[in-house]
C-alpha positions as CSV (number, residue, x, y, z in Angstrom):
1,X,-54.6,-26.6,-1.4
2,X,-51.0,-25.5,-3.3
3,X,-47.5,-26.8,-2.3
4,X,-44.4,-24.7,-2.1
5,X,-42.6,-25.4,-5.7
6,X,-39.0,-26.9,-3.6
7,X,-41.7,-29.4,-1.8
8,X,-40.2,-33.0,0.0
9,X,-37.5,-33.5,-3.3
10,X,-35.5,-30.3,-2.8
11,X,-35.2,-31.2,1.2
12,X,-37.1,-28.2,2.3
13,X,-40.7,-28.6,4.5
14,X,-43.5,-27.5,2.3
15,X,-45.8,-24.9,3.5
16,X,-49.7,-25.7,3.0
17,X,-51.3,-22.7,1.6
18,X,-54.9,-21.7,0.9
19,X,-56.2,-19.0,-1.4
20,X,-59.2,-17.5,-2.2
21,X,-59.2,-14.6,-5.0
22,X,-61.5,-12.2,-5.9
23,X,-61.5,-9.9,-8.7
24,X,-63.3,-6.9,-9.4
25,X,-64.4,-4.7,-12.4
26,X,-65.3,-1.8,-13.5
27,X,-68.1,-0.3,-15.3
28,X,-66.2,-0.2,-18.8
29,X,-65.8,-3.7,-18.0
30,X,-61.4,-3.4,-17.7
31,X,-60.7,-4.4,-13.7
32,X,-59.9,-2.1,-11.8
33,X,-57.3,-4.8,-9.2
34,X,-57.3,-8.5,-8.4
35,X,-57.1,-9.0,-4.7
36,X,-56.0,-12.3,-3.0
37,X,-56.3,-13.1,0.6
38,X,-53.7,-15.2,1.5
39,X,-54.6,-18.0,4.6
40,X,-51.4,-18.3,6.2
41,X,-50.8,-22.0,7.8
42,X,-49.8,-22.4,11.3
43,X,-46.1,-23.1,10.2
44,X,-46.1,-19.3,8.0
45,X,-47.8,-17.9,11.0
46,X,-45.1,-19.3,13.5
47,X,-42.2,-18.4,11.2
48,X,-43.3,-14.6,10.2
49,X,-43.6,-14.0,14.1
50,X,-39.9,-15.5,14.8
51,X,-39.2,-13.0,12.3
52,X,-40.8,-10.5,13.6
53,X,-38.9,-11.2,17.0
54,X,-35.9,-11.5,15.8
55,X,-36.2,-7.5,14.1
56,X,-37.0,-6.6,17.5
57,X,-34.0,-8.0,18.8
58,X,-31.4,-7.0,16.2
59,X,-33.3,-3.2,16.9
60,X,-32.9,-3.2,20.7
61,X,-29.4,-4.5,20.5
62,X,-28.6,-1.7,18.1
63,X,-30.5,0.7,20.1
64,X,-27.3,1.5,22.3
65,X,-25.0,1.7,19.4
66,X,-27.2,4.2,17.1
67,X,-27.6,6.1,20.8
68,X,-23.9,6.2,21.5
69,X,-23.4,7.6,18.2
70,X,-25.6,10.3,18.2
71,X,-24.9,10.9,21.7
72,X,-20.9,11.4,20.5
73,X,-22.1,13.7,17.2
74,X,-24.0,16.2,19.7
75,X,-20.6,16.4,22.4
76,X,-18.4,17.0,19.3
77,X,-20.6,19.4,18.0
78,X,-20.9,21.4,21.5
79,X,-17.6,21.2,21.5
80,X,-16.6,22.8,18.3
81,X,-19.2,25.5,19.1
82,X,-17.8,26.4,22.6
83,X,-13.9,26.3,20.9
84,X,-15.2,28.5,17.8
85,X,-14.6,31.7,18.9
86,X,-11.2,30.8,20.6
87,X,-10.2,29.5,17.3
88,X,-11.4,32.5,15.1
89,X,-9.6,34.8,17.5
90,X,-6.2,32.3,17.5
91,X,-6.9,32.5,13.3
92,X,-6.8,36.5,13.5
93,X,-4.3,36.9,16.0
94,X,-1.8,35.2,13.2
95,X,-2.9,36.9,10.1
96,X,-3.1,40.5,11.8
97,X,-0.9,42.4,14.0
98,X,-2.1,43.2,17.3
99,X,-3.4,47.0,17.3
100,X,-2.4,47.9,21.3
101,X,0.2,47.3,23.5
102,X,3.0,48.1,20.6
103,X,6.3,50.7,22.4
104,X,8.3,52.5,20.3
105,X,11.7,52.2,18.9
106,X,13.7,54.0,16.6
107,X,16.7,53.7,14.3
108,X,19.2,56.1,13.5
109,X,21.4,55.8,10.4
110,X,23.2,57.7,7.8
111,X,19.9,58.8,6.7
112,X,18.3,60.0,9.7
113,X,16.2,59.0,12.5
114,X,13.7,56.0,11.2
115,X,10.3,55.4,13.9
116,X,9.1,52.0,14.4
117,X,6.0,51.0,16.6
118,X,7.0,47.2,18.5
119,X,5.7,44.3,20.3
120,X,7.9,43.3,22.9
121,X,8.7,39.3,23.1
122,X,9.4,39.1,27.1
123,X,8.7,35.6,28.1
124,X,10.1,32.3,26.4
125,X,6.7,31.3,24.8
126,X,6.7,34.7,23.0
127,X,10.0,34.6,21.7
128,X,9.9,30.8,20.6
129,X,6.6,32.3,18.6
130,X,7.6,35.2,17.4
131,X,6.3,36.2,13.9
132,X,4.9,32.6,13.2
133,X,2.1,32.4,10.9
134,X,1.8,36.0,10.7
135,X,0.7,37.0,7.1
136,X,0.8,40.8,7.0
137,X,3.4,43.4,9.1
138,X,3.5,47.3,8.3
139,X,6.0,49.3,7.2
140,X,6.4,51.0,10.0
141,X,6.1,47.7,12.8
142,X,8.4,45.0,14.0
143,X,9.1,42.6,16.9
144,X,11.8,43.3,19.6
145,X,13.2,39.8,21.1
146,X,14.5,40.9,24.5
147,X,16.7,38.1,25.6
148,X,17.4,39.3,29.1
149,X,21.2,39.8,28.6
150,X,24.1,39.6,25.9
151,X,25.1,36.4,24.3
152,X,24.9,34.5,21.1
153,X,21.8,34.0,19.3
154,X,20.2,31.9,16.7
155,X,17.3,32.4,14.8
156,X,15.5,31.1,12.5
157,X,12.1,31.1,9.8
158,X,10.4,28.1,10.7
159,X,6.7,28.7,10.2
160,X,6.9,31.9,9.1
161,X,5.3,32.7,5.7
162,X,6.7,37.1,5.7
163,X,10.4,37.9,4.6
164,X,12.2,39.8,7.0
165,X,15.0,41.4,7.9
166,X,16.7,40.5,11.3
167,X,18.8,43.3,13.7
168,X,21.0,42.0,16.0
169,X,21.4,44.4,18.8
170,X,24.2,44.8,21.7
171,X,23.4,45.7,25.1
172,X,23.9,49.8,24.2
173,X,21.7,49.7,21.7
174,X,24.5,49.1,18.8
175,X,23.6,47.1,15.7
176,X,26.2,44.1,16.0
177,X,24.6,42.2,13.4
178,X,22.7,42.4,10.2
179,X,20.6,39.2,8.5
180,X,18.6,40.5,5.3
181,X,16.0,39.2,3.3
182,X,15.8,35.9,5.3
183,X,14.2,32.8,3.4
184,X,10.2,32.2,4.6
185,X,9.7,29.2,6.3
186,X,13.5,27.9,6.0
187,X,14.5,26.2,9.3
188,X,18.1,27.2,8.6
189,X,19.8,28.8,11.4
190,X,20.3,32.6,11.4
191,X,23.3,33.3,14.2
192,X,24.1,36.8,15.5
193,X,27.7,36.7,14.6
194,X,28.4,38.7,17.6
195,X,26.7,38.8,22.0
196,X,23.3,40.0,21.1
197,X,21.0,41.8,24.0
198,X,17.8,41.6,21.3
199,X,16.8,41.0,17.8
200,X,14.6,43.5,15.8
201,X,12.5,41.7,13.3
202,X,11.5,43.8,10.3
203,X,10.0,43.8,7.0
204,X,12.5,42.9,4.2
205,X,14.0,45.2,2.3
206,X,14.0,47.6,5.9
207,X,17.6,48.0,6.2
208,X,18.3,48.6,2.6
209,X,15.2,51.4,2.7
210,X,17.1,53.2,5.8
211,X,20.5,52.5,5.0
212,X,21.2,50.4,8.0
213,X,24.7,49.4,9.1
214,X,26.5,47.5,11.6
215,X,27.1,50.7,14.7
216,X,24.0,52.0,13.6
217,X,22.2,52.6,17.1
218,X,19.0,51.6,18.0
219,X,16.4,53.8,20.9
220,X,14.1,51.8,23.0
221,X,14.2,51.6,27.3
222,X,15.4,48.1,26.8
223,X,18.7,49.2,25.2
224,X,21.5,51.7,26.9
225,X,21.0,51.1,30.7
């Protein structure tokens, strides 16, 4: 018989052990292992099964929680694989310009007569976007604002990371007001100076390339009717 070391004096039960060892050797005459099979008592029986149940109950209670979680990983990840697409698309739409649906419009100066190819901001939601997050514009494109009738305007160049050049444009297609070289990403306001029918939003530098002044006239079926 051995007694656990802690025994009555240290307040903790002793557990009665009994154990028979056997050794075994090899031919060289160096052993090979020792191996001891340990007798448990009744009392190390009883307390490795209460152990043993008590695993299985932490496990089963935390059954539902490691289920949950995977459960949430797999929805998030069909999610972001449905959305992917739309997002890549969203993600080109603002780098690139759209290649179809673009009307022309041209402006005549001093110089002569200058051909642009537009998109056509109709609707509220396309004018409150506009150019935003757009990071590349051709020479030869811009964005035509049509407001829907003459008053004063205000713009400005929040979110967007190109430098342009902003035409304000009467009802007959006159050039009533000129901002150049506006500031990317400033949220400062840009006003028409003047009843505006639509803005023309160009590269910067534009109007100094043409030689573009206020009475210059602008052609496009939105101006002139």
């Amino acid at each position: 018989m051995a007694t656990h070391p802690t025994g009555p004096k240290g307040g903790r039960r002793s557990i009665p052990l009994r154990i028979s060892c056997r050794s075994s050797q090899s031919i060289s005459g160096r052993f090979l292992f020792s191996a001891c099979e340990l007798q448990e008592s009744q009392f190390l029986r009883d307390t490795i099964a209460e152990a043993k149940a008590l695993n299985l109950w932490i496990a089963l209670r935390m059954a539902p929680v490691e289920s949950a979680r995977r459960i949430t990983y797999y929805v998030i990840f069909c999610v972001a694989f449905l959305f992917y697409p739309v997002s890549l698309g969203l993600a080109e739409d603002a780098l690139t310009p759209p290649k179809s649906g673009l009307e022309k419009l041209e402006i005549i100066t001093s110089s002569g007569t200058h051909e642009f190819s537009v998109e056509v901001m109709r609707s509220g939601p396309q004018r409150e976007r506009g150019l935003m997050f757009r990071r590349y514009l051709p020479q030869d494109r811009g964005m035509l604002f049509d407001f829907g009738g003459e008053r004063s305007v205000m713009m400005w160049m929040k979110n967007t990371y190109l430098p342009l050049d902003m035409i304000f444009i009467g009802r007959s297609g006159k050039v009533v007001g000129l901002a150049e070289n506006a500031e990317p990403l400033s949220e400062k306001i840009i006003p028409s100076g003047a009843p505006a029918y639509g803005v023309l939003e160009v590269n910067a530098g534009t109007a100094a390339r043409i030689g573009l002044k206020i009475g210059d006239s602008v052609r496009h079926p939105l101006f002139g009717k």
